[in-house]
N, C-alpha and C positions, 0 to 999 in steps of 0.2 A: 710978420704974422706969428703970434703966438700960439702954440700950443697949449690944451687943457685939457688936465687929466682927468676921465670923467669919475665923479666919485665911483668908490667900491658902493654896491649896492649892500644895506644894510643884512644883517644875521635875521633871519624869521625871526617874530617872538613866538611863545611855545604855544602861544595858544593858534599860530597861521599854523603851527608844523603839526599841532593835532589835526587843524582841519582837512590840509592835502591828504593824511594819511587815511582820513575815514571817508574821502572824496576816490581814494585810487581804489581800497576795496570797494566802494558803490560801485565803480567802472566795473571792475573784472566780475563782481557777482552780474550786472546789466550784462557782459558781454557774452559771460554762458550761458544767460540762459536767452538771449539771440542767438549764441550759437545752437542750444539747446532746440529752440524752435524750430530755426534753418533746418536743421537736422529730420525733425520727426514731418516737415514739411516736405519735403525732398524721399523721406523713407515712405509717406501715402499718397504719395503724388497729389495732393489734396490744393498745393495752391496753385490759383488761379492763372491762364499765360500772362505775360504781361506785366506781371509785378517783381520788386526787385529783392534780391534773399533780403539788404540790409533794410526791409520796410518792416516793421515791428509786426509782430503775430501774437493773438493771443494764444494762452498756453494752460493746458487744465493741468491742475497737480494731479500727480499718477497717485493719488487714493481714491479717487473719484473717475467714473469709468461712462465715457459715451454711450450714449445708446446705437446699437450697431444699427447699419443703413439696408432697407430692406433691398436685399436680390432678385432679383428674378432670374428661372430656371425653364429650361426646355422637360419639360416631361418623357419626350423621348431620347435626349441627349443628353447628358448631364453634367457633360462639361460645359454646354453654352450656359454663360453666367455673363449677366449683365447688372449693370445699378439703376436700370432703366425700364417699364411699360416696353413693347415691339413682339418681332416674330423671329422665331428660330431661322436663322440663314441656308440649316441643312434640309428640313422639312417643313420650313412655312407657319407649323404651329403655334397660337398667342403665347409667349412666356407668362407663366404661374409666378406667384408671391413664394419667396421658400420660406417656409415655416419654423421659427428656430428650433433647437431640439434639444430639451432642457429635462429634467427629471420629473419636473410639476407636471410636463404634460400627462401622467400615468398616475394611479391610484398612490398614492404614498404606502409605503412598504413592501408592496408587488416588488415581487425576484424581476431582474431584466431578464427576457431571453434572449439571447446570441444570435448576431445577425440578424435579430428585428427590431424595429423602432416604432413608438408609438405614431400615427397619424391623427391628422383633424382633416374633414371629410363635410364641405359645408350640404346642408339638407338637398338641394339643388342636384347637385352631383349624386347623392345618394341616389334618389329617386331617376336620374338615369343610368347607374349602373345597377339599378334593379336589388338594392343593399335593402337584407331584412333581418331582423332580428328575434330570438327566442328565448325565453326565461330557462333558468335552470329550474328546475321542480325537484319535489320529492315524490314517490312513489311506486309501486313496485315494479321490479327490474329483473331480466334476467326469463330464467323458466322456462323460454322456448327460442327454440334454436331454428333456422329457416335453410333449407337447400333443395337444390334440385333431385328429382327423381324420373327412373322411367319405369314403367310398366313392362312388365316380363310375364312369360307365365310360371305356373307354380309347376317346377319340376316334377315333384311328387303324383302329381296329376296327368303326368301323359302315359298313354296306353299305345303298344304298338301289334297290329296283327301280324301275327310270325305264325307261317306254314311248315307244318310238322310233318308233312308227307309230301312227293310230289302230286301235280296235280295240269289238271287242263282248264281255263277259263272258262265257264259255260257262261254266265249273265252278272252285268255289274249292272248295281240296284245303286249304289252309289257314283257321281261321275263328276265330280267336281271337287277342288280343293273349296273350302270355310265353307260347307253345305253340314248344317246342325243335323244330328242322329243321335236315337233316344237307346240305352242301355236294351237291348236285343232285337234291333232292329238291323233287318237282312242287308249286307254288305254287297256282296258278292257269291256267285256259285262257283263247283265246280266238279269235274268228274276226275275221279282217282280210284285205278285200278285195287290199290290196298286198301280205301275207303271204304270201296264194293264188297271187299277179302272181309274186312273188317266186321261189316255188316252181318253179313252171312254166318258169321260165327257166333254171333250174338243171337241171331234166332235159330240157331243149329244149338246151344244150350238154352234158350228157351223152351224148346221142343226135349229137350233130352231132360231137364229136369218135369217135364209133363209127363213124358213117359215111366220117368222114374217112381216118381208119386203116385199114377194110375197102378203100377205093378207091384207096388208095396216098397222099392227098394230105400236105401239110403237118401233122404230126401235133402241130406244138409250136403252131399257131391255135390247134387244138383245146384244150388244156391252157389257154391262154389264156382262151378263152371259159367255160371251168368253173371255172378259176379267180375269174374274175370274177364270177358268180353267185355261187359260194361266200360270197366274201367277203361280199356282198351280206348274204345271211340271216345271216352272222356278227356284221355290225356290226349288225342288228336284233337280237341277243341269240337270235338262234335255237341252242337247244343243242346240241352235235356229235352226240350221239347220231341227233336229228334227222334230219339231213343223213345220215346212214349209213343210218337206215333209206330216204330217200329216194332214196339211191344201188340201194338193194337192189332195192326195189319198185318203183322206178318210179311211183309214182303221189303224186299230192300230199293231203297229208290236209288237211281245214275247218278243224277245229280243234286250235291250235299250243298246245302247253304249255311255260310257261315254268316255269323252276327254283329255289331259292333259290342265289346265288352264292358266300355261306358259309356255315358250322356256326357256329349261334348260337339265340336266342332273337328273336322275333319281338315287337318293341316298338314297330309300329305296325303297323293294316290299314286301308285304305280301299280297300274294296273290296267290292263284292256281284255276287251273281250277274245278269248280263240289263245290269249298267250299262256306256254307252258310255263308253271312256276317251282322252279325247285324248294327241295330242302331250305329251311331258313329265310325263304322272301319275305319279304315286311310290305304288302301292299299296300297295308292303311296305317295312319298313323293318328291319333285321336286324342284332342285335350280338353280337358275340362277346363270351363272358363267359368264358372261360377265363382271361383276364388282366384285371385293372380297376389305375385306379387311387385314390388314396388322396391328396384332400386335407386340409393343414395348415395353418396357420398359424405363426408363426413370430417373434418378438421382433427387434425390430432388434437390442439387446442383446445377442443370440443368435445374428445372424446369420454372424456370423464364425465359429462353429463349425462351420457346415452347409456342405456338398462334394458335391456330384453324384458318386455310387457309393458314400454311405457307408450301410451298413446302418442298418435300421430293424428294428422290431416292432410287431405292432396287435394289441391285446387288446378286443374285442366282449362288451359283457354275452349278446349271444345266444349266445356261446358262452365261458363266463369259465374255461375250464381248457385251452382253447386258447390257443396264442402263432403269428401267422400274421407270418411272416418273408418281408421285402422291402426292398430300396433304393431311395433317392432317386432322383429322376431327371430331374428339372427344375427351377428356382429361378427364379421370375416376378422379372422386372427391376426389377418398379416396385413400391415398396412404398405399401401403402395408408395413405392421409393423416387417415382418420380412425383404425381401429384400430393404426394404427403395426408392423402385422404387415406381414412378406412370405408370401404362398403359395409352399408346397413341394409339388412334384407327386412322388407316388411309387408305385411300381409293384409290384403282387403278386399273384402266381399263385395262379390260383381254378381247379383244375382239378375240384373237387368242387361249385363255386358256390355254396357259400356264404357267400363276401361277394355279397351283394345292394345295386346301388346305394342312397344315402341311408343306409345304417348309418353310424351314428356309433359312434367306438373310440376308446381312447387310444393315443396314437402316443409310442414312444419311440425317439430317435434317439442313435443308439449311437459315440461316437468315441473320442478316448485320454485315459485317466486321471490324474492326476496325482496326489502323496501332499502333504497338509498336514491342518492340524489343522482339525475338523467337530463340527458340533454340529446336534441337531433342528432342521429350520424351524420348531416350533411354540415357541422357548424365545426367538425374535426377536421383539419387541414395537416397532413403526415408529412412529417419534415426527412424521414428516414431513419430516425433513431430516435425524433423526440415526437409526442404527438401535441398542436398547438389549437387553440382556440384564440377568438378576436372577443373582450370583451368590452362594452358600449358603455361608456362613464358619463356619457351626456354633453350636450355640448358640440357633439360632433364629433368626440375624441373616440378614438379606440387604441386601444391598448393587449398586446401580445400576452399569452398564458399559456404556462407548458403545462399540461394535464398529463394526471395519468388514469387510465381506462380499466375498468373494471367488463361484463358481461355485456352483450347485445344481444337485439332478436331481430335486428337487421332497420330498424326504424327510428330505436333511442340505442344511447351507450349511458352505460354508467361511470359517471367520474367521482374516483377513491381521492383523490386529491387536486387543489390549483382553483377551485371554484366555490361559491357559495350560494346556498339558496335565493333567487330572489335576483339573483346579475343577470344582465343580459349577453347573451351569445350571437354573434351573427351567422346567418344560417344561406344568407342569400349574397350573391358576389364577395367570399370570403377568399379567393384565389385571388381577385383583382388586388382587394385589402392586402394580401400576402404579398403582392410582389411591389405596390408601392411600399410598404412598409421593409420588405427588402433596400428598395431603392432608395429610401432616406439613411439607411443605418448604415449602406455604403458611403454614400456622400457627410453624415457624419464623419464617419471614419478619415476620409478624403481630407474632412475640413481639420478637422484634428491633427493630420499629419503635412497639413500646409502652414509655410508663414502666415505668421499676423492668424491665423484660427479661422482663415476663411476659407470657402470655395475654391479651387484652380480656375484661375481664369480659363476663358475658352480661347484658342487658337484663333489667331487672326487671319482674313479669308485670302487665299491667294494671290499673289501681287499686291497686298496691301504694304503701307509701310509702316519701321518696324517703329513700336508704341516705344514714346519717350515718357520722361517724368519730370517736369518743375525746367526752368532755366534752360527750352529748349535742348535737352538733354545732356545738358550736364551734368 
């Protein structure tokens, strides 16, 4: 049996040995970027069970960017995130579409403001959250200031009957607290020994200057000496009519009736019939109601508006189709430390009385107007430091705007900055708007600081088991 060597196999010629060499780079460029696929296949969990890493995938070049796959979100949770239509697991509720959140959805060059994000709000929805909307305008602003007030009386106007002698009760003419009495109109009587004294000395110089005169003597004693009794029962509040009849008759009466000394209402009695009254009693006490006045309160804020003589108005639920018209009249110096108001005293004619003290009204206080651009106070939503409006670009869309506020009169605000004539404001469900629009700028934020720029998936429901990705989790 022979052996045979098998030939050497021949030298490549150069044109095989170029070709293996542009054949091994095809391989290794084919085999990154199957590895490259495997890869980004496995990091989205995106392929299918069942299939095997080495089965070809297509591959987009990374200049060219997918369009992201819509989510659906729990509105009241917001970590349930799903890539699917169904119902939140914790409350039942249909998952929403989330909406991406991109810089188009707002006005181009609109400042962002912090912690909110623009929403879209389809017409649907609007109309059961009650969402309504209001123009910015132009027009005059400012001028009148709105607060509360109550009805007081006007200090200056009380009278009080103070007994200058003592005395004994004989008869009350008056017997009731808020019972009206006209300026000399009999109060009460009384009998008072020094009253009696009194009297008697007054027609004891009336007689002496009679006899003076009949006899030729000094006639100006005389006057003197009646003068001086006069005076006497004048400064004991005795009233002039009094004193006339006592001129006439001659004779002194027991019991002395005293009078009210003005037209008012009777807002205190102490007083009964048969009681001794000393020195200094105050039986009656008497105020005039034709005038009262009308405390307010007042904003520091504010206070450089208000001017002693500038008209006012008070409107009363006891009487809501009246408008009772009055001016300021006083400004208390010292503003109060805890509620940061000053009191405004102001004054207004009750010639019908009914303002009755302790009514409470709204008080507005009226000055000069100025023209700028206004919007509802119900369309301002107060962040704490910044004050924000929602405004309506169409579409559905709305979009956050930090304002900043000029004057009120309790109905419009004036906005100095953030708005333009002519935009819309939302004025009706603008808290609801505020806090989805909160809730997106979170989960913004959420999505920003997650892999891959998506959502945090939601937590898998107890006892479940634990989520694999591609290759049965390898």
């Amino acid at each position: 049996m022979s052996l045979e060597t098998p030939p050497l196999p021949s030298s490549p010629s150069p044109a095989r040995r170029r070709f293996g060499a542009a054949a091994l780079a095809a391989t290794a460029l084919a085999s990154a970027a199957l590895g490259g696929g495997a890869v980004h296949l496995l990091t989205h969990n995106d392929e299918a069970p069942g299939t095997h890493a080495s089965a070809p995938a297509a591959t987009t070049p990374p200049e060219v960017s997918e369009p992201a796959a819509t989510k659906y979100q729990c509105p009241m949770h917001p970590s349930i995130v799903q890539d699917h239509p169904g119902k939140c697991p914790i409350c039942g509720m249909d998952l929403v579409a989330m909406t991406p959140m991109s810089a188009s959805s707002g006005e181009p060059g609109a400042p962002a403001v912090e912690g909110l994000a623009p929403v879209t709000i389809d017409p649907s929805r609007q109309q059961l959250i009650g969402l309504r909307t209001a123009p910015v305008t132009e027009g005059k602003i400012g001028g009148t200031w709105r607060t509360s007030g109550r009805v007081v009386m006007d200090e200056t106007r009380v009278r009080r009957v103070t007994l200058k002698v003592p005395a004994f009760v004989e008869r009350v003419y008056v017997d009731f607290v808020g019972k009206p009495v006209r300026q000399g109109e009999p109060l009460f009587s009384v009998y008072s020994p020094e009253l009696l004294a009194a009297q008697e000395e007054y027609l004891l110089a009336l007689r002496t200057r009679q006899a003076l005169s009949q006899a030729g003597g000094m006639a100006t004693d005389g006057d003197a000496l009646v003068a001086a009794a006069r005076r006497k029962l004048q400064l004991w509040d005795v009233p002039a009519a009094t004193l006339e009849r006592l001129a006439q008759t001659g004779e002194a009466t027991r019991a002395l009736t005293l009078v009210s000394p003005i037209s008012g209402v009777i807002t205190k009695k102490d007083v009964v019939e048969g009681a001794r009254l000393e020195i200094g009693a105050t039986p009656y006490e008497v105020v005039d109601l034709s005038r009262v006045w009308v405390l307010a309160d007042v904003y520091e804020t504010e206070l450089r508006h208000v001017k002693v003589g500038m008209t006012a108005t008070l409107q009363l639920k006891a009487f809501p189709n009246r408008v009772f018209a009055g001016k300021v009249y006083f400004l208390d110096p010292v503003l109060d430390p805890v509620t940061r108001t000053v009191k405004v005293r102001l004054e207004f004619p009750n010639p019908d009385g009914d303002l009755r003290p302790e009514m409470f009204g709204e008080v507005v206080l009226r000055g000069t107007a100025h023209e700028g651009l206004k919007i509802p106070s119900d369309a301002v939503v107060p962040t704490g430091t910044t004050q924000v409006v929602f405004v309506a670009l169409g579409d559905g869309r709305f979009q956050p705007r930090e304002v900043r506020l000029g004057e009120s009169d309790g109905k419009s605000v004036e906005v100095t900055s953030g708005l333009k004539a002519g935009e819309q404001v939302v004025t009706g469900a603008n808290f609801l708007i505020d806090s989805e629009s909160r809730l997106r700028a979170s989960l913004a934020a959420l999505a920003a600081t997650s892999p891959g720029g998506s959502p945090p998936p939601s937590s898998p429901p107890a006892g479940a088991p634990p989520a694999t990705s591609g290759h049965g989790g390898h």
